[in-house]
N, CA, C and O atoms as a GROMACS GRO file, in nm:
protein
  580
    1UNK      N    1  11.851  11.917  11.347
    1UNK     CA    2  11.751  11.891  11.245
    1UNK      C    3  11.714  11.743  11.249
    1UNK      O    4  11.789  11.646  11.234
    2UNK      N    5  11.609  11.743  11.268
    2UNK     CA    6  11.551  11.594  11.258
    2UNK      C    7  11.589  11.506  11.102
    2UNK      O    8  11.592  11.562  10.992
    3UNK      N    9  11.615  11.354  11.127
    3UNK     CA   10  11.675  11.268  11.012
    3UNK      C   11  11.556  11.152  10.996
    3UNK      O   12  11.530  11.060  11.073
    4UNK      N   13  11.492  11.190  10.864
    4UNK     CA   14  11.393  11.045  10.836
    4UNK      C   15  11.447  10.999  10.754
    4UNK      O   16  11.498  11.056  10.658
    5UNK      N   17  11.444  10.819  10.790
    5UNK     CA   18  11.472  10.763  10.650
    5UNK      C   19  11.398  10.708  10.604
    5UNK      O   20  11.326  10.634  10.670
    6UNK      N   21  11.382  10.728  10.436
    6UNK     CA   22  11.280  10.677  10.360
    6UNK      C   23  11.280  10.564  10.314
    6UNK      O   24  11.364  10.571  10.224
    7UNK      N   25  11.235  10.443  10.316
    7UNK     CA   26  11.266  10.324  10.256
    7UNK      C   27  11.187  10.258  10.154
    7UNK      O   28  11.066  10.252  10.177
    8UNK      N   29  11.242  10.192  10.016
    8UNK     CA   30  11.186  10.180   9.939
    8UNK      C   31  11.184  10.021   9.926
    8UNK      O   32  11.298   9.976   9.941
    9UNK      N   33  11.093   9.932   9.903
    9UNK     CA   34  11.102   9.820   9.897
    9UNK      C   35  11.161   9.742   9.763
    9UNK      O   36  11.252   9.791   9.695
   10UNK      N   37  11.106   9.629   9.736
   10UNK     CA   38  11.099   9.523   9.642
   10UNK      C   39  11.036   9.547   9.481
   10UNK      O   40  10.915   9.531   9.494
   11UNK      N   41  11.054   9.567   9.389
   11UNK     CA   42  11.038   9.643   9.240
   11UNK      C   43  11.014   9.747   9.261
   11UNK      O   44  10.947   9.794   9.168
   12UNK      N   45  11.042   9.854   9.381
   12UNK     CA   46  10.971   9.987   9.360
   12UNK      C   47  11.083  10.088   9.262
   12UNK      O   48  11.060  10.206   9.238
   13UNK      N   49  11.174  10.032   9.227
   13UNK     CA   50  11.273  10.047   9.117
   13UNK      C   51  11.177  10.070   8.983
   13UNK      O   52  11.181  10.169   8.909
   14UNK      N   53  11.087   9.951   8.971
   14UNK     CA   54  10.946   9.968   8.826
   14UNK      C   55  10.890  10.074   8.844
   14UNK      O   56  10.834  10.124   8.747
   15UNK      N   57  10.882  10.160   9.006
   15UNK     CA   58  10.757  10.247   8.942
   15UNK      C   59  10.767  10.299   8.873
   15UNK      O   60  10.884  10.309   8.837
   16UNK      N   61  10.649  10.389   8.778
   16UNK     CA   62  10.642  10.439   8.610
   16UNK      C   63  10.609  10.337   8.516
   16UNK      O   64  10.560  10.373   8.408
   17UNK      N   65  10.628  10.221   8.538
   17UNK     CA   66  10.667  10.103   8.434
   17UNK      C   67  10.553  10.005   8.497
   17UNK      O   68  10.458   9.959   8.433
   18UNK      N   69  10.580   9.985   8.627
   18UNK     CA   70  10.495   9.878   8.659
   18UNK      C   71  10.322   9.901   8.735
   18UNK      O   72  10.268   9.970   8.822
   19UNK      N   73  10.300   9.832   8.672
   19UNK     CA   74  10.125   9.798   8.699
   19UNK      C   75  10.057   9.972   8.730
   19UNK      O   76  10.032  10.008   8.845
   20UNK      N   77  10.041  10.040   8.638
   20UNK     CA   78  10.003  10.206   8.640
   20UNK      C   79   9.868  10.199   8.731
   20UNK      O   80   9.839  10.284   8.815
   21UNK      N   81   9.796  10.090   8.702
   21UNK     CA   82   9.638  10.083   8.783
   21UNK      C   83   9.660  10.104   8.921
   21UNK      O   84   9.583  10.180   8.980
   22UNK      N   85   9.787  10.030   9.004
   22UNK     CA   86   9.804  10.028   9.101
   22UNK      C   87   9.917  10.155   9.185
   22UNK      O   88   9.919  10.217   9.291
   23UNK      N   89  10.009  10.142   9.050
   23UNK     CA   90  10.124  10.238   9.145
   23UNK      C   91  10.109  10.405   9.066
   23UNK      O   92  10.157  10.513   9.101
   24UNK      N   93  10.030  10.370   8.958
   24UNK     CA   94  10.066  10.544   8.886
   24UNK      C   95  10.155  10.546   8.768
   24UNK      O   96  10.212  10.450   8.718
   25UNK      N   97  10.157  10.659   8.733
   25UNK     CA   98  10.261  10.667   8.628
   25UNK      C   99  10.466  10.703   8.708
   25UNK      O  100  10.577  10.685   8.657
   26UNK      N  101  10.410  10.772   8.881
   26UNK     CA  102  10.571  10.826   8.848
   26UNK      C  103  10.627  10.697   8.927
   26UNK      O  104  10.589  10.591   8.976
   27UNK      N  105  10.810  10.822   8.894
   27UNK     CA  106  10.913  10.711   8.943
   27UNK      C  107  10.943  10.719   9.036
   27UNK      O  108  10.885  10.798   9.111
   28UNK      N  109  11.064  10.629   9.089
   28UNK     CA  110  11.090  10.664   9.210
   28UNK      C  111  11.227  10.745   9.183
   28UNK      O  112  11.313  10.712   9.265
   29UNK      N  113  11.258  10.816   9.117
   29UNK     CA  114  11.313  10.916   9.096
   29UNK      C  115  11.293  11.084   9.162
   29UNK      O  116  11.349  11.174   9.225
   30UNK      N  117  11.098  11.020   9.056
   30UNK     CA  118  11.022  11.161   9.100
   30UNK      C  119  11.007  11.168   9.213
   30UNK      O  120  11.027  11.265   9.287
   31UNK      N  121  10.958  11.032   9.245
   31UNK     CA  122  10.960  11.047   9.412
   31UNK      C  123  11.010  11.065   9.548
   31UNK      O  124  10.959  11.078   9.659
   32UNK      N  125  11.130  11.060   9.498
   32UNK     CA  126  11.256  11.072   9.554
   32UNK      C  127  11.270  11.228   9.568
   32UNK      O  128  11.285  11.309   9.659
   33UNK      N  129  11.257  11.229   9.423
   33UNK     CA  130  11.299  11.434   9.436
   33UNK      C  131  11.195  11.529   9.488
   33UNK      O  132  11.227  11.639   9.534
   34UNK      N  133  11.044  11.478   9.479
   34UNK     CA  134  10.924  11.546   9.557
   34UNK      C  135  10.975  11.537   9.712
   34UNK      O  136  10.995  11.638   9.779
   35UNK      N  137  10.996  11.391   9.768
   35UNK     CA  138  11.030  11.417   9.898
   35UNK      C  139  11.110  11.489   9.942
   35UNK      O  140  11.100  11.527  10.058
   36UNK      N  141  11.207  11.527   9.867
   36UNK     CA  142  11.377  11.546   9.917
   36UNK      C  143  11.312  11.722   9.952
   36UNK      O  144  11.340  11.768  10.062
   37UNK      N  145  11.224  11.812   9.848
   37UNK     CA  146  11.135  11.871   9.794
   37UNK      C  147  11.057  11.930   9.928
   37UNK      O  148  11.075  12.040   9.979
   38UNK      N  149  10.980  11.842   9.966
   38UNK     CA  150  10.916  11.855  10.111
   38UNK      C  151  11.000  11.832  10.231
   38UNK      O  152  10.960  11.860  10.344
   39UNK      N  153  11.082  11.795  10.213
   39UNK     CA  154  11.163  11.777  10.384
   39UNK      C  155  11.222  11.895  10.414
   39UNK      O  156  11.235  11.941  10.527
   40UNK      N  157  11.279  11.972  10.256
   40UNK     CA  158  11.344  12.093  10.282
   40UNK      C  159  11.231  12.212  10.308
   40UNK      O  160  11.253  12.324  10.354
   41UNK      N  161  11.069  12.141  10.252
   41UNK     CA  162  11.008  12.246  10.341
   41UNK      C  163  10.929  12.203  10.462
   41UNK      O  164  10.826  12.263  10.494
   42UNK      N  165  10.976  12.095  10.531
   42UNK     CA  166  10.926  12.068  10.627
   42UNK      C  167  11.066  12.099  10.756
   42UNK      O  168  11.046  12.076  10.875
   43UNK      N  169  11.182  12.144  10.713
   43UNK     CA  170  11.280  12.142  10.775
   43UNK      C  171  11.372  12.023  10.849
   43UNK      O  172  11.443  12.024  10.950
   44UNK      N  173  11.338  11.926  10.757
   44UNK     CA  174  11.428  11.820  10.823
   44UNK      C  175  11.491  11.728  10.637
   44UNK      O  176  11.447  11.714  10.523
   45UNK      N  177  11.641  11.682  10.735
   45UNK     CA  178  11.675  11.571  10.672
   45UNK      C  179  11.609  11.436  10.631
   45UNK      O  180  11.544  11.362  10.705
   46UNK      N  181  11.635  11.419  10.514
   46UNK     CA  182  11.555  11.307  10.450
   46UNK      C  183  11.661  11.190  10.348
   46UNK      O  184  11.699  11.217  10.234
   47UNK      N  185  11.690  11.074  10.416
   47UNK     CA  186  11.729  11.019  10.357
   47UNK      C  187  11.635  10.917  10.269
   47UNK      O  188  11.515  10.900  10.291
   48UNK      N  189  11.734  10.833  10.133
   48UNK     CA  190  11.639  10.751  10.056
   48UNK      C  191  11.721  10.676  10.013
   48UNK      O  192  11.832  10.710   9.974
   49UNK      N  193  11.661  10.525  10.014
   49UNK     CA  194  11.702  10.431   9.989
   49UNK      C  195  11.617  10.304   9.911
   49UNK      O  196  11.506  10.274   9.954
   50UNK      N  197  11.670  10.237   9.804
   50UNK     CA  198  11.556  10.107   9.769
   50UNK      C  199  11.664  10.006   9.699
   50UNK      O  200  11.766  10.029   9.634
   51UNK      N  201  11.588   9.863   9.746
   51UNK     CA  202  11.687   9.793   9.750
   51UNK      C  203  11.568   9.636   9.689
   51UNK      O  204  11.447   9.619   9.708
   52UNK      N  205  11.644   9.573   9.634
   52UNK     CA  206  11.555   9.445   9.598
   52UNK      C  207  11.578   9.335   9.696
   52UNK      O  208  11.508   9.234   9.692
   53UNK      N  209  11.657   9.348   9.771
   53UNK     CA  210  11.763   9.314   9.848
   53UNK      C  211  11.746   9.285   9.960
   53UNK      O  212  11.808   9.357  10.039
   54UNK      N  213  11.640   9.149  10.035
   54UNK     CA  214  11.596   9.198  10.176
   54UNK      C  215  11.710   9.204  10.240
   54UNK      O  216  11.718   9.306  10.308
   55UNK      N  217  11.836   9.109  10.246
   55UNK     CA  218  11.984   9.158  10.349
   55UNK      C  219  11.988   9.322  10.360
   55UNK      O  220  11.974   9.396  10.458
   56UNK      N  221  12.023   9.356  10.176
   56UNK     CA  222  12.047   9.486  10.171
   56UNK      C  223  11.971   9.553  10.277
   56UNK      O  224  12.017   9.624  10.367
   57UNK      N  225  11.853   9.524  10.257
   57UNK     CA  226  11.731   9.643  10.346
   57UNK      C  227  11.790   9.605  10.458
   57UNK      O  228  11.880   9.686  10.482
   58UNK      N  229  11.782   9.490  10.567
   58UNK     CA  230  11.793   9.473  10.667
   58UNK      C  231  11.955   9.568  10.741
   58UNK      O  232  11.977   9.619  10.851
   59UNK      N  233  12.037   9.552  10.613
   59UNK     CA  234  12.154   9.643  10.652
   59UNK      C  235  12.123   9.788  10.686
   59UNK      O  236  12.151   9.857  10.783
   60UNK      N  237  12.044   9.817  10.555
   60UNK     CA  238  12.016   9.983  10.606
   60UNK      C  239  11.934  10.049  10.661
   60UNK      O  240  11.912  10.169  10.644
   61UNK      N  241  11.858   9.939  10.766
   61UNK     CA  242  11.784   9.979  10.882
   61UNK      C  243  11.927   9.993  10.996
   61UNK      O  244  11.949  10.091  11.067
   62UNK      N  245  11.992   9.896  10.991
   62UNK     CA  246  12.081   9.916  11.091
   62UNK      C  247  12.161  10.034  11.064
   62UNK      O  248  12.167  10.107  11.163
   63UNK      N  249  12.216  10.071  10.977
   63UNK     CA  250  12.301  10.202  10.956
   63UNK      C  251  12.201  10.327  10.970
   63UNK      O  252  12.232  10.443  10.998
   64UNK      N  253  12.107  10.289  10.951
   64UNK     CA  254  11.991  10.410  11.040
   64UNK      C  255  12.025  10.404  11.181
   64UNK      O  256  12.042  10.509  11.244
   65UNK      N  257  12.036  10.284  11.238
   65UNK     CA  258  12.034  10.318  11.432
   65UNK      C  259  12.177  10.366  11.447
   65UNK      O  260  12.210  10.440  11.540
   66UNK      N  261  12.288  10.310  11.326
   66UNK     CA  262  12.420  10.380  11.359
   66UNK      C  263  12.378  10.558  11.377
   66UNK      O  264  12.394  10.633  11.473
   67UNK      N  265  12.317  10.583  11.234
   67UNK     CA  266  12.338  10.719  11.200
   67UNK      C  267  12.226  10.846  11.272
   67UNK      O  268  12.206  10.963  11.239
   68UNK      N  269  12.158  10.747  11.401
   68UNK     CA  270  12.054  10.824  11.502
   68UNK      C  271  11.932  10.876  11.425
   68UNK      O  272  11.879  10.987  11.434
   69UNK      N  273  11.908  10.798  11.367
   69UNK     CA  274  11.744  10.845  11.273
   69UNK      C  275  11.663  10.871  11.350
   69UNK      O  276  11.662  10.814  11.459
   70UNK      N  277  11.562  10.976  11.312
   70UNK     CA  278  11.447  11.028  11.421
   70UNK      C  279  11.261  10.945  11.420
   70UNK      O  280  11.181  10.928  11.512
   71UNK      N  281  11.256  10.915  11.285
   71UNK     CA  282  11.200  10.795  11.240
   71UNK      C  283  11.191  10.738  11.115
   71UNK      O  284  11.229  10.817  11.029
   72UNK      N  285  11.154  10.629  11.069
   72UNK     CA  286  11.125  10.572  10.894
   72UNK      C  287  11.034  10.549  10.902
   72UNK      O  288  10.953  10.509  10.986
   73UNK      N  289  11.042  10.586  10.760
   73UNK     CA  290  10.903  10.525  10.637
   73UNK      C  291  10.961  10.457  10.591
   73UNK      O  292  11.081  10.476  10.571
   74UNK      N  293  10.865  10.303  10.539
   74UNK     CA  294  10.879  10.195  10.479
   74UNK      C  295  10.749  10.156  10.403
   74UNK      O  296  10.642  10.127  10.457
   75UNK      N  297  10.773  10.159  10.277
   75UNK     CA  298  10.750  10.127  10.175
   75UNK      C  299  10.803   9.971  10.151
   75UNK      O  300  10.887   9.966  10.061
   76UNK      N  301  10.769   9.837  10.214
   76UNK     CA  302  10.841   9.747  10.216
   76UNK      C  303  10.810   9.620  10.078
   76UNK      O  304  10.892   9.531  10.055
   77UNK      N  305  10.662   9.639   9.991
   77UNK     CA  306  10.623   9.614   9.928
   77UNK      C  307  10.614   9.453   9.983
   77UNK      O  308  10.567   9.403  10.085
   78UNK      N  309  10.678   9.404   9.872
   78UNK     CA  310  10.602   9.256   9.898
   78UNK      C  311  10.638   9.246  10.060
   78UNK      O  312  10.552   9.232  10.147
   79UNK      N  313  10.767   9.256  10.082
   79UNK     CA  314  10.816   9.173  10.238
   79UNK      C  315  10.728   9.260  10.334
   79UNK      O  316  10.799   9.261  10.434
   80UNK      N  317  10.630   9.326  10.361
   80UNK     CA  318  10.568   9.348  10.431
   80UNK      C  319  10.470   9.235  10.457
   80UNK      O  320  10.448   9.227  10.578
   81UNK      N  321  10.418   9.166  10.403
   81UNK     CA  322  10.323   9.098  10.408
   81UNK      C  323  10.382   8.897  10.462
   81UNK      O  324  10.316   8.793  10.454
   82UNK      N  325  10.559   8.927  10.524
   82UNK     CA  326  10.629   8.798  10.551
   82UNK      C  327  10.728   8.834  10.610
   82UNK      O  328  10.736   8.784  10.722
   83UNK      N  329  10.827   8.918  10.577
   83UNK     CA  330  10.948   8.998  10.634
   83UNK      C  331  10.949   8.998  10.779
   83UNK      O  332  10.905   9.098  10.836
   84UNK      N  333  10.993   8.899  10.849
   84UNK     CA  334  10.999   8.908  11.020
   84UNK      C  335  11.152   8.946  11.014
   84UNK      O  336  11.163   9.020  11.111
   85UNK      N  337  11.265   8.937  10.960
   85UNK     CA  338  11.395   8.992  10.910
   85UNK      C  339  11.353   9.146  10.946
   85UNK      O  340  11.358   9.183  11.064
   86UNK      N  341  11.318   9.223  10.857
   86UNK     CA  342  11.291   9.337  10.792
   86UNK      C  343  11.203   9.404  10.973
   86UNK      O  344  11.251   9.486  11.051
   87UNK      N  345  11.066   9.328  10.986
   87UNK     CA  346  11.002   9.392  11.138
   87UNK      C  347  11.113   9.406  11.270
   87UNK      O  348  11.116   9.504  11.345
   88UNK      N  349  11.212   9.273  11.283
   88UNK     CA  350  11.277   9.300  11.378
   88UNK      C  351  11.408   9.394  11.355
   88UNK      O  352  11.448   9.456  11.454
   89UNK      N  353  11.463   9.406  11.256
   89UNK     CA  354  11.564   9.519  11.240
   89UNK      C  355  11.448   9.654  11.259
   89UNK      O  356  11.499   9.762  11.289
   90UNK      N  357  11.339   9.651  11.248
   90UNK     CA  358  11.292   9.854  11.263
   90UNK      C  359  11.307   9.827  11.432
   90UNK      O  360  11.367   9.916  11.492
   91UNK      N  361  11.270   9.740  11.493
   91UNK     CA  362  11.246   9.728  11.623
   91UNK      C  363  11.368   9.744  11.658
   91UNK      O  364  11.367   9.825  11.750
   92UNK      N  365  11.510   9.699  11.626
   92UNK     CA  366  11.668   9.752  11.685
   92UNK      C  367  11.623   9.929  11.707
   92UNK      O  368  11.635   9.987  11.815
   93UNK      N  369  11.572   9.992  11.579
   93UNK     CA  370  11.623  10.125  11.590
   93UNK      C  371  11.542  10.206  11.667
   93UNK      O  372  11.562  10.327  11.658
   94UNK      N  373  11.438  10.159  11.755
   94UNK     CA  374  11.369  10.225  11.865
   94UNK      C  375  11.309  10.365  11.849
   94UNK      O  376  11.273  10.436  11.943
   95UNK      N  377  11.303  10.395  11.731
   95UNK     CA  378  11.229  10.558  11.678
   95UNK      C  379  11.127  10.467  11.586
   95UNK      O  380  11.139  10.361  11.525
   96UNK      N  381  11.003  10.575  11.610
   96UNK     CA  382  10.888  10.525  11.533
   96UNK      C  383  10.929  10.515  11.369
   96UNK      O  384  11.009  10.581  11.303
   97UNK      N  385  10.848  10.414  11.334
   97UNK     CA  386  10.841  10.366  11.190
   97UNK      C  387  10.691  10.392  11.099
   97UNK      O  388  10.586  10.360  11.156
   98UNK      N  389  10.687  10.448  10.962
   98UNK     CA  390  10.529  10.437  10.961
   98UNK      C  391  10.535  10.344  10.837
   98UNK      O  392  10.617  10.367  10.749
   99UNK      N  393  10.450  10.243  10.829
   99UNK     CA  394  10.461  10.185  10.697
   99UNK      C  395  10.342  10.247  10.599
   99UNK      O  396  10.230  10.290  10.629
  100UNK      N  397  10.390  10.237  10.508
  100UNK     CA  398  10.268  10.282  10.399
  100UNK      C  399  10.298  10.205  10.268
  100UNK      O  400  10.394  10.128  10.255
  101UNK      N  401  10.194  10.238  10.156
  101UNK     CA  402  10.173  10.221  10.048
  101UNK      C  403  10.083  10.276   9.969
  101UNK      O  404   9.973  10.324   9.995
  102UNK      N  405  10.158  10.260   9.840
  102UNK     CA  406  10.072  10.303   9.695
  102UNK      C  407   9.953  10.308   9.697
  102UNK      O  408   9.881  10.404   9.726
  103UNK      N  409   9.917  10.169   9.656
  103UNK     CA  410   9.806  10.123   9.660
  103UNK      C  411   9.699  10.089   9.804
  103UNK      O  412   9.748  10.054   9.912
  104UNK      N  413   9.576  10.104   9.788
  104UNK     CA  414   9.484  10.041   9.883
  104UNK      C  415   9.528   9.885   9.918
  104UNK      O  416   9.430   9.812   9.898
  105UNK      N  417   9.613   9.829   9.953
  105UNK     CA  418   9.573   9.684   9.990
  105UNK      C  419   9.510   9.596  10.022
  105UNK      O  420   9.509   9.476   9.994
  106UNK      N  421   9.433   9.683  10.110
  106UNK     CA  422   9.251   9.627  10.160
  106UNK      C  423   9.189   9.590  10.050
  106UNK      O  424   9.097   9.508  10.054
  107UNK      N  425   9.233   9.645   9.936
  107UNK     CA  426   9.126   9.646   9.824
  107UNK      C  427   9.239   9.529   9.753
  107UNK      O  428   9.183   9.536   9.644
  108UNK      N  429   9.305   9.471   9.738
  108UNK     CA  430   9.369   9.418   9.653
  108UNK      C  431   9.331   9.276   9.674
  108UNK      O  432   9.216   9.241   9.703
  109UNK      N  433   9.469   9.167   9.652
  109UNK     CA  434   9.446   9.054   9.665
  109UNK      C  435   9.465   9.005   9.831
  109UNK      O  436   9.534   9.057   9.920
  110UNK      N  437   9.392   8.905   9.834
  110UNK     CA  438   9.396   8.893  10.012
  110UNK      C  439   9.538   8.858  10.068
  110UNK      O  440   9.563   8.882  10.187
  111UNK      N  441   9.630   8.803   9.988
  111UNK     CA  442   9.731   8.802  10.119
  111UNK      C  443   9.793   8.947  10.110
  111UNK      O  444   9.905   8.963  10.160
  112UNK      N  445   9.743   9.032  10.063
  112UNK     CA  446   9.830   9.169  10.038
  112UNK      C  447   9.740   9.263  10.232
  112UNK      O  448   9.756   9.359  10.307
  113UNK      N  449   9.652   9.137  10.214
  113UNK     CA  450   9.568   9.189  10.392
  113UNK      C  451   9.624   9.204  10.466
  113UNK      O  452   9.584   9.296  10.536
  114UNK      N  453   9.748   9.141  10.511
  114UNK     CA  454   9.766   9.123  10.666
  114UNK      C  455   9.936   9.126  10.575
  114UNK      O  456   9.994   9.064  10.486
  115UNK      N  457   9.961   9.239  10.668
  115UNK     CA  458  10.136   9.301  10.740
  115UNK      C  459  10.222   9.253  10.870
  115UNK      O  460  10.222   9.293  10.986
  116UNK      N  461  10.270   9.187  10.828
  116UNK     CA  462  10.395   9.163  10.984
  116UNK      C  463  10.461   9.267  11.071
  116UNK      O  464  10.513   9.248  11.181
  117UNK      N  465  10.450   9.375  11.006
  117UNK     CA  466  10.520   9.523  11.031
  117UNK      C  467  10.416   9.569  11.097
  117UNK      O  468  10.443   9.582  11.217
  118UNK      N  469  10.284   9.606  11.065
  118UNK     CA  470  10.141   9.740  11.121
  118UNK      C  471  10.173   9.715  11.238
  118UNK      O  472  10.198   9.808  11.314
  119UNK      N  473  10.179   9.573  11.282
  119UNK     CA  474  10.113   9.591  11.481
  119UNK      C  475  10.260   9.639  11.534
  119UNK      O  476  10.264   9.652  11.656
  120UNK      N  477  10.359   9.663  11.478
  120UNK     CA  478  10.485   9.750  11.532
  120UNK      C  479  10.487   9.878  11.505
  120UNK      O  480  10.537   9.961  11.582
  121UNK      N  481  10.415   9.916  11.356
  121UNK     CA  482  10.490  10.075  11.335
  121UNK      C  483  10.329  10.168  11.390
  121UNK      O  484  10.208  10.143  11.389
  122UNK      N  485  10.424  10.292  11.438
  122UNK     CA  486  10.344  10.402  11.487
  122UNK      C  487  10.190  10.418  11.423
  122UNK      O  488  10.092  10.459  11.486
  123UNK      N  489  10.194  10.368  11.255
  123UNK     CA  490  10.085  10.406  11.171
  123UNK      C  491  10.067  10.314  11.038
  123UNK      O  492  10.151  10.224  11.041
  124UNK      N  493  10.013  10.310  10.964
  124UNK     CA  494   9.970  10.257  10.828
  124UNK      C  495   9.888  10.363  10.755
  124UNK      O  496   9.776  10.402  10.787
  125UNK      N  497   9.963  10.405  10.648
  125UNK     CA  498   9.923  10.487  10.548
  125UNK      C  499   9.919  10.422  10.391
  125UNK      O  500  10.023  10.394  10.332
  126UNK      N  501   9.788  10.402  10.333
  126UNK     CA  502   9.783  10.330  10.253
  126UNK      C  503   9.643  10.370  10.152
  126UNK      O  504   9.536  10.389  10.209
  127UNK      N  505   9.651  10.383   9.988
  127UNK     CA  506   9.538  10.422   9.915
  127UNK      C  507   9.582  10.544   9.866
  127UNK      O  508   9.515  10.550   9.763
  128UNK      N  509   9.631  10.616   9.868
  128UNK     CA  510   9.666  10.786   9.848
  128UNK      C  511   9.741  10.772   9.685
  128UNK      O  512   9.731  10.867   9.607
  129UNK      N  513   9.801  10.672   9.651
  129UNK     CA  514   9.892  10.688   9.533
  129UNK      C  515  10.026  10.760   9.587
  129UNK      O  516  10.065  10.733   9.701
  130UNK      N  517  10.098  10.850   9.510
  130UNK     CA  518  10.205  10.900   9.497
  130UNK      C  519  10.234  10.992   9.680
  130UNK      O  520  10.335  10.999   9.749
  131UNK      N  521  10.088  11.047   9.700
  131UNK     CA  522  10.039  11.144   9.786
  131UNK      C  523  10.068  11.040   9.912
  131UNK      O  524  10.100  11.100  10.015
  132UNK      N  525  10.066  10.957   9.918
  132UNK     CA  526  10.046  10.846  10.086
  132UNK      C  527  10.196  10.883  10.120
  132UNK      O  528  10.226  10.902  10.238
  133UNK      N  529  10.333  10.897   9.981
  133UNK     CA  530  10.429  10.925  10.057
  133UNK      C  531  10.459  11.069  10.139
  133UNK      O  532  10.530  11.077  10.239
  134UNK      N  533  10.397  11.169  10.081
  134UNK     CA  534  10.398  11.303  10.116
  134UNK      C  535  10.328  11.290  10.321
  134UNK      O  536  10.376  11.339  10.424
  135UNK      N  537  10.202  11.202  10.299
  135UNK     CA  538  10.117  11.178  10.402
  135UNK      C  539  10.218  11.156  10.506
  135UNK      O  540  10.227  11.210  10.617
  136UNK      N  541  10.312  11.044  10.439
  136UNK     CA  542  10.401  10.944  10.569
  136UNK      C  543  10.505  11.053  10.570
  136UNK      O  544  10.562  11.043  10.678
  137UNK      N  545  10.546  11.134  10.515
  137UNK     CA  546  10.648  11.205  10.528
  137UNK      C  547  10.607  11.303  10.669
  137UNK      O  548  10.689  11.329  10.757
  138UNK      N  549  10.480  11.345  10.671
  138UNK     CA  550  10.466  11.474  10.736
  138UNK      C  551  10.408  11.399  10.864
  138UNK      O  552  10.388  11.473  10.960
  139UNK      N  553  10.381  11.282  10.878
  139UNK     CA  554  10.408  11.229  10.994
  139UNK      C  555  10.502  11.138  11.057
  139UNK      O  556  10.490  11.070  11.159
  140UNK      N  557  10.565  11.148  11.001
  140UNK     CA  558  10.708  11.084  11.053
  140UNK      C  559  10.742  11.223  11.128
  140UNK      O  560  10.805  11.218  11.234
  141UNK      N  561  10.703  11.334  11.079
  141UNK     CA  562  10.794  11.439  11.109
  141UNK      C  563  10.737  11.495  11.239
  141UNK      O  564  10.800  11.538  11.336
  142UNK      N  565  10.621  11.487  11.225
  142UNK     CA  566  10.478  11.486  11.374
  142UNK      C  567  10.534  11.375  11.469
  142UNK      O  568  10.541  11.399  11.589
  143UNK      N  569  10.558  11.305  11.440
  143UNK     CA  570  10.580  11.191  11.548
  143UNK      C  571  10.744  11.140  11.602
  143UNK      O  572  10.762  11.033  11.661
  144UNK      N  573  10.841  11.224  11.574
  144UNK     CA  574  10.960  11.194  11.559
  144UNK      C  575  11.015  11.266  11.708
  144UNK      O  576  10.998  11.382  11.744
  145UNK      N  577  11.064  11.189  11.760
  145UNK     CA  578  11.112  11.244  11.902
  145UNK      C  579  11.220  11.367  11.859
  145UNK      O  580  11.277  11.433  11.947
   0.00000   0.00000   0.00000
């Protein structure tokens, strides 16, 4: 059975709470349990993780290449947009990565423009709301060796 891991960035702990215009009302609870939700009907393992923590994160990209992940989603929030830490640990684990987000970023504030991560991961999924994770889910699962 194929193993994605899901990764949650920097306040995505607020969603529900924080900025509704941008992220919505749910949590990452809900979101957690919708995915867990779809993997079992997409037939694969789905791990989840969120961390405020760039070390933290950077650790549990690596315990992904321990644990043979097939690919991640990253949700990296702010450190997407600086995180060279965070880009070169997905690059250790040599299975595609897709980054996405909540919100449109294109549409936001300009340094939210430009990602350190896109010109590495397989894809960029971004604008959908709650739905962009469902999006990245079912192609992680399309694209997963």
């Amino acid at each position: 059975m194929k193993k994605i891991l899901m990764l949650h960035g920097v306040n995505h702990n607020m969603f529900g709470q924080r900025n509704p215009k941008h992220y919505g009302t749910v949590t990452l609870d809900e979101i957690n349990h919708n995915m867990a939700s779809l993997a079992k009907d997409l037939q694969v393992d789905i791990a989840h993780y969120q961390t405020n923590d760039e070390g933290q994160m950077v650790e549990r990209i690596h315990q992904g290449y321990q644990e043979k992940v097939d690919a991640v989603i990253i949700n990296a929030g702010a450190w997407t947009h600086y995180s060279y830490a965070i880009r070169d640990a997905l690059e250790i684990l040599e299975v595609p990565f897709i980054e996405m987000h909540m919100s449109n970023v294109h549409a936001r504030e300009e340094f939210r423009h430009h990602s350190v991560l896109a010109e590495k991961a397989a894809g960029v999924i971004c604008g959908f709301g709650f739905e962009t994770y469902q999006l990245a889910l079912r192609a992680a699962v399309s694209i997963s060796h």
